[in-house]
C-alpha positions, 0 to 999 in steps of 0.5 A: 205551753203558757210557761214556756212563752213566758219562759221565752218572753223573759228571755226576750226582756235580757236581749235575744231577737229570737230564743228556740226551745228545742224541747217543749215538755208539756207538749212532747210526748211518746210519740213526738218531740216539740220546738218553740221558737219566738220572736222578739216583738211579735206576740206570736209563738211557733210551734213545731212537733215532729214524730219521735224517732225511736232507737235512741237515745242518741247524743248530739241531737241537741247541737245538731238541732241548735246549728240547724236553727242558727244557719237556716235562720241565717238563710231565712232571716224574714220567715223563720218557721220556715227556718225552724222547719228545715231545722226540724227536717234536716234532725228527722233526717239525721236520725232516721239514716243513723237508725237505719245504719244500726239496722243488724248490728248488735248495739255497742255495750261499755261496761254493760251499758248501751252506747248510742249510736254516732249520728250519721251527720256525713252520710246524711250530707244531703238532708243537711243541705237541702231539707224537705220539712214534712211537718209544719208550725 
């Protein structure tokens, strides 16, 4: 965790206010994903951890991840924990509808691989526009 603060805090020294991680290795697991977020000026650094959900993997988590930050950020300019939280909450639920509509289907196969399941971003609209953060930094 100590290199990526400093990771961060370097990033900081070439501009950015804030720089997210979205995923913290030394701290992410089998069980859960990590996110750092960082505030340029504040010695303090946010961390997020969120159950990992199986049935992936999944393409696209890592735009989806980074539009949330940037639009709850933009709503929550003053608290962003809470920004990274929602951001956290809305990818949980995106997750969870889309491996909940694979439930029954055989997995896609191209060229004898398994492709990933389209993230359900439409019918997850109201996850997206109203988040209820069940994990806390």
């Amino acid at each position: 965790l100590r290199e990526a603060a400093e990771a961060v805090d370097q990033l900081h020294t070439m501009g950015p206010g804030v720089v997210a991680m979205t995923t913290v290795d030394p701290i992410a697991n089998d069980t859960e994903v990590a996110m750092l977020l960082s505030q340029k000026g504040h010695s303090v650094k946010w961390v997020l951890r969120l159950p990992r959900i199986t049935g992936g993997p999944f393409t696209g988590t890592g735009d989806l991840i980074a539009a949330m930050i940037l639009a709850w950020s933009d709503v929550h300019p003053l608290e962003l924990p809470l920004a990274l939280e929602k951001a956290g909450a809305v990818l949980q639920g995106v997750l969870r509808n889309t491996v909940d509509a694979e439930v029954g289907r055989p997995p896609r196969m191209y060229d004898g691989r398994r492709v990933p399941p389209e993230l359900r971003l439409v019918q997850s609209k109201r996850v997206i526009e109203s988040p209820e953060p069940e994990a806390h930094c």
